[in-house]
VONU-643411 format. One line per 3 residues: number of its first residue (from 1); for each residue z, y, x of C-alpha. Coordinates in steps of 0.5 Angstrom, whole numbers, always signed. Example, Ala and Ser with C-alpha at 12.3 -4.5 7.8 and 13.67 -1.06 7.14 Angstrom:
<nodes>
1) +16 -9 +25; +14 -2 +27;
</nodes>
This chain:
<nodes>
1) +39 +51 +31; +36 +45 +36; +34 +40 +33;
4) +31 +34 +36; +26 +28 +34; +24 +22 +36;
7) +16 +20 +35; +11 +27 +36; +5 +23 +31;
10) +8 +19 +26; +8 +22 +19; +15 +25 +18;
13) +15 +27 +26; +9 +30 +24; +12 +34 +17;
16) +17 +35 +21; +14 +40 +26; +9 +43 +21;
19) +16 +46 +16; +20 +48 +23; +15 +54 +24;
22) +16 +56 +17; +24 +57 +19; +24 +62 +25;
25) +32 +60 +27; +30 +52 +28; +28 +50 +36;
28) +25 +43 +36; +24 +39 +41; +20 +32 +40;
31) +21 +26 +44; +13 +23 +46; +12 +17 +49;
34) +12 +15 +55; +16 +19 +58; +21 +19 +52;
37) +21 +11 +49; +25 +7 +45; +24 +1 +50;
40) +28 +6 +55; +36 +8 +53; +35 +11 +59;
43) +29 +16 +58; +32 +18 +51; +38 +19 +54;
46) +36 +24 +59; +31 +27 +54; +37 +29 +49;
49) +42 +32 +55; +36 +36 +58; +35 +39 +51;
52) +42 +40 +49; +40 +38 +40; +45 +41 +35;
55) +43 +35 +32; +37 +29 +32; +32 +26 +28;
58) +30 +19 +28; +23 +17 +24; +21 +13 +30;
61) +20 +6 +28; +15 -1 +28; +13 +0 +22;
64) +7 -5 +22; +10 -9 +16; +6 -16 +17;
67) +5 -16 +24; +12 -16 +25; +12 -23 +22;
70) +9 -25 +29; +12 -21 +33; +20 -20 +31;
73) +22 -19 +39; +18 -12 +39; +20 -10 +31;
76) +27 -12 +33; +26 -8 +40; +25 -2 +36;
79) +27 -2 +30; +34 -5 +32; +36 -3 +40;
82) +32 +3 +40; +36 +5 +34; +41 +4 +37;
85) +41 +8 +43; +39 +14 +40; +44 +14 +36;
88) +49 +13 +42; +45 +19 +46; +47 +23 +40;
91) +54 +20 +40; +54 +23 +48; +50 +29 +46;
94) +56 +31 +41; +50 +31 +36; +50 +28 +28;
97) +44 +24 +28; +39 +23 +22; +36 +15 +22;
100) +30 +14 +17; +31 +8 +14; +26 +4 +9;
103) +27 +1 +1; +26 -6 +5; +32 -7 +6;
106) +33 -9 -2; +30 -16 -5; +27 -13 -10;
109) +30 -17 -16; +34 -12 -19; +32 -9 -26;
112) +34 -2 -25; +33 +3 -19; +37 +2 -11;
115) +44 +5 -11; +46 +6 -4; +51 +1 -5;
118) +47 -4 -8; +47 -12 -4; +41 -11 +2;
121) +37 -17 +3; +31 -16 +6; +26 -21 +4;
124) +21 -21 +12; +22 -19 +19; +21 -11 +18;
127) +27 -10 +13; +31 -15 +18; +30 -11 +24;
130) +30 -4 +19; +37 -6 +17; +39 -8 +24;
133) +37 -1 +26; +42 +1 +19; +48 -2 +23;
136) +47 -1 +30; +47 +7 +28; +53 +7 +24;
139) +57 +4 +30; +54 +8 +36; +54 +14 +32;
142) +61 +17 +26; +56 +23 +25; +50 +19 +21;
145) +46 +20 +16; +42 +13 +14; +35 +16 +10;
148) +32 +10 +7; +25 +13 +4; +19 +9 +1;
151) +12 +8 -1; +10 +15 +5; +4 +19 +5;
154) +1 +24 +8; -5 +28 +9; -6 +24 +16;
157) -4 +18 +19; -4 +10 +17; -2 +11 +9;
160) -4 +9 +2; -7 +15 +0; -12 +15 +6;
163) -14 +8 +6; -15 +9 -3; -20 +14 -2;
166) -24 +10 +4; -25 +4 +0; -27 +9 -6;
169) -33 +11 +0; -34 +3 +1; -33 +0 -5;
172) -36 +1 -13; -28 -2 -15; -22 -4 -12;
175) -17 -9 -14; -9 -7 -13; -3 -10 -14;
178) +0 -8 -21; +7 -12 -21; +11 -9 -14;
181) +15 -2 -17; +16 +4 -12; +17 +11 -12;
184) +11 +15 -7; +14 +20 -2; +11 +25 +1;
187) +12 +26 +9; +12 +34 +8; +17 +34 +3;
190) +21 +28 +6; +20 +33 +12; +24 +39 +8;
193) +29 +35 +6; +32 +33 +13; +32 +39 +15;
196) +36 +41 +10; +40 +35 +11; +40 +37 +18;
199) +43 +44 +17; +48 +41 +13; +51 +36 +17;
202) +51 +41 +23; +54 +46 +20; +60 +42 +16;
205) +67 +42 +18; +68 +35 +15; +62 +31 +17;
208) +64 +26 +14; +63 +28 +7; +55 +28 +9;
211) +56 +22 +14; +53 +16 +10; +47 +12 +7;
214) +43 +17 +3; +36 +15 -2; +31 +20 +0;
217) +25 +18 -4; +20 +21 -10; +22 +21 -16;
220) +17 +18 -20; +17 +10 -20; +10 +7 -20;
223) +6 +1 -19; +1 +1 -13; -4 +1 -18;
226) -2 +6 -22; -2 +10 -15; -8 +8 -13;
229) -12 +11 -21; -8 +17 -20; -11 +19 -13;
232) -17 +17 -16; -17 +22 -22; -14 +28 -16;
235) -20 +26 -13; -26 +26 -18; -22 +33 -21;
238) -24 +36 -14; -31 +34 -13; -29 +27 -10;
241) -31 +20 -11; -27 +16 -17; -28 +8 -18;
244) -26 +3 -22; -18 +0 -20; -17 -7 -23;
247) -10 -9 -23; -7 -15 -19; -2 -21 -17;
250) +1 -20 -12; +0 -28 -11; -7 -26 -11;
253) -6 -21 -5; -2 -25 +0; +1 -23 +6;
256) +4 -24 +11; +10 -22 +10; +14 -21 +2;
259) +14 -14 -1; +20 -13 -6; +17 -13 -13;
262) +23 -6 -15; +24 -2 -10; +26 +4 -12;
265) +32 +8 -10; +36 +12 -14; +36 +20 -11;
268) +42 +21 -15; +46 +21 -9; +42 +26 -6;
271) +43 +30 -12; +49 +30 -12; +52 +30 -5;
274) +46 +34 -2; +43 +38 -8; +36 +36 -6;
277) +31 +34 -11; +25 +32 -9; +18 +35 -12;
280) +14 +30 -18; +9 +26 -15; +3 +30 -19;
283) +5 +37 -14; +6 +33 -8; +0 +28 -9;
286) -4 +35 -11; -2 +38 -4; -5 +32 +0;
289) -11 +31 -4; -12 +38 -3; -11 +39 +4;
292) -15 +32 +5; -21 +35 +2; -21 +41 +6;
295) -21 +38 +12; -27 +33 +9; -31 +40 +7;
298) -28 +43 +14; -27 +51 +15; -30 +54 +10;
</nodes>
């Protein structure tokens, strides 16, 4: 099967990468910049007739969630039309697209986990224009799957785990916030499930039955402080350095741009349309720890 996807670094561009070799049946393709750009329908087009893909994953996006409150053109260039002109180079490859989406698109105020039903109201410019690239791809594209995910983290890039363990190298205590509720997901695992999807879709008589919006997210829900001390704890449990978390507002950490105070997705859909479960939060957090440590200590 050929599969194409969008963004060569990004976290799940990345994941995605590393699980394809462990199936020797996946040709992978990867659209780097600049010569594939989301700015530009007419590269990627070009891209996807050279590669003639099975199907296409888009995990490429502008994701700087407080800088987009400054700059909605460039959120709205990527996250929308560049979505969309995906989603129709697939549509003209004769190829079902995977489109990552994010938990932004809820406002947080219900009291239990996201269904994939529930009202969107995204609270800031980057849920907007997510939720825009949502639409734009169900209308270029019949064959879709929208996977909204959340909280993700890897051994490598920009993520929540990484950054906890540098302060830890900087600071003798950190304060994190402890009332905005979210389900960690790991980029590898999220990688794993998409290519099951992936296959799923391809090879579906009925592509309607798989075509839709999905949750694709951790199973366990927590605050960012609860996080925060559970990376910690895997730390020290390897010989890194733990500190203390104190628990915090979020009106005592503003930022540009509101985050929902509930995001967690329900992953029953996944369960039961794709029977997909991802691993718990301690496993996967435990894989990353590990590999980051490694990579700390070096070859051995």
């Amino acid at each position: 099967m050929r599969i194409f996807v969008l963004g060569a670094e990004g976290q799940v561009a990345r994941s995605l990468r590393e699980a394809a070799t462990a199936e020797s049946d996946l040709v992978v393709g990867c659209g780097r910049r600049p010569e594939v750009d989301l700015l530009n329908a007419a590269s990627v087009e070009s891209a996807l007739e050279a590669f003639r893909p099975d199907v296409v994953i888009n995990p490429a996006a502008y994701t700087a969630v407080d800088r987009a409150e400054s700059e909605p053109e460039a959120a709205f260039a990527i996250n929308r039309d560049g979505a969309r002109a995906v989603a129709t180079a697939a549509a003209n490859a004769g190829a079902p697209i995977i489109h990552l989406s994010t938990d932004y698109v809820f406002d947080g105020r219900k009291d239990s986990a996201y269904v994939e039903t529930d009202a969107v109201a995204p609270q800031g410019i980057y849920g907007r224009s997510k939720l825009e690239g949502e639409l734009a791809v169900m209308a270029a594209n019949a064959d879709h799957i929208i996977a909204r995910t959340s909280w993700i983290y890897a051994p490598f890039g920009n993520n929540f785990v990484r950054t906890m363990l540098r302060l830890a190298g900087e600071r003798d205590r950190v304060r994190v916030v402890n009332d905005q509720l979210g389900c960690p997901t790991y980029a590898p695992d999220i990688a794993v499930a998409l290519l099951a999807m992936a296959r799923r879709i391809a090879n579906a008589e009925d592509r309607a039955r798989y075509s839709g919006v999905v949750h694709l997210a951790g199973p366990d829900a927590m605050t960012w402080c609860d996080f925060a001390r559970a990376i910690f704890s895997g730390a020290a449990s390897r010989g890194g350095k733990a500190v203390p978390v104190d628990p915090i507002s979020t009106a005592e950490y503003p930022t540009p741009a509101a985050r929902p105070a509930n995001s967690r997705l329900s992953t029953a859909k996944l369960a039961s349309v794709f029977d997909i479960h991802l691993p718990p939060m301690q496993r996967s957090l435990a894989d990353c720890l590990d590999r980051l440590m490694q990579s700390e200590r070096g070859p051995s």
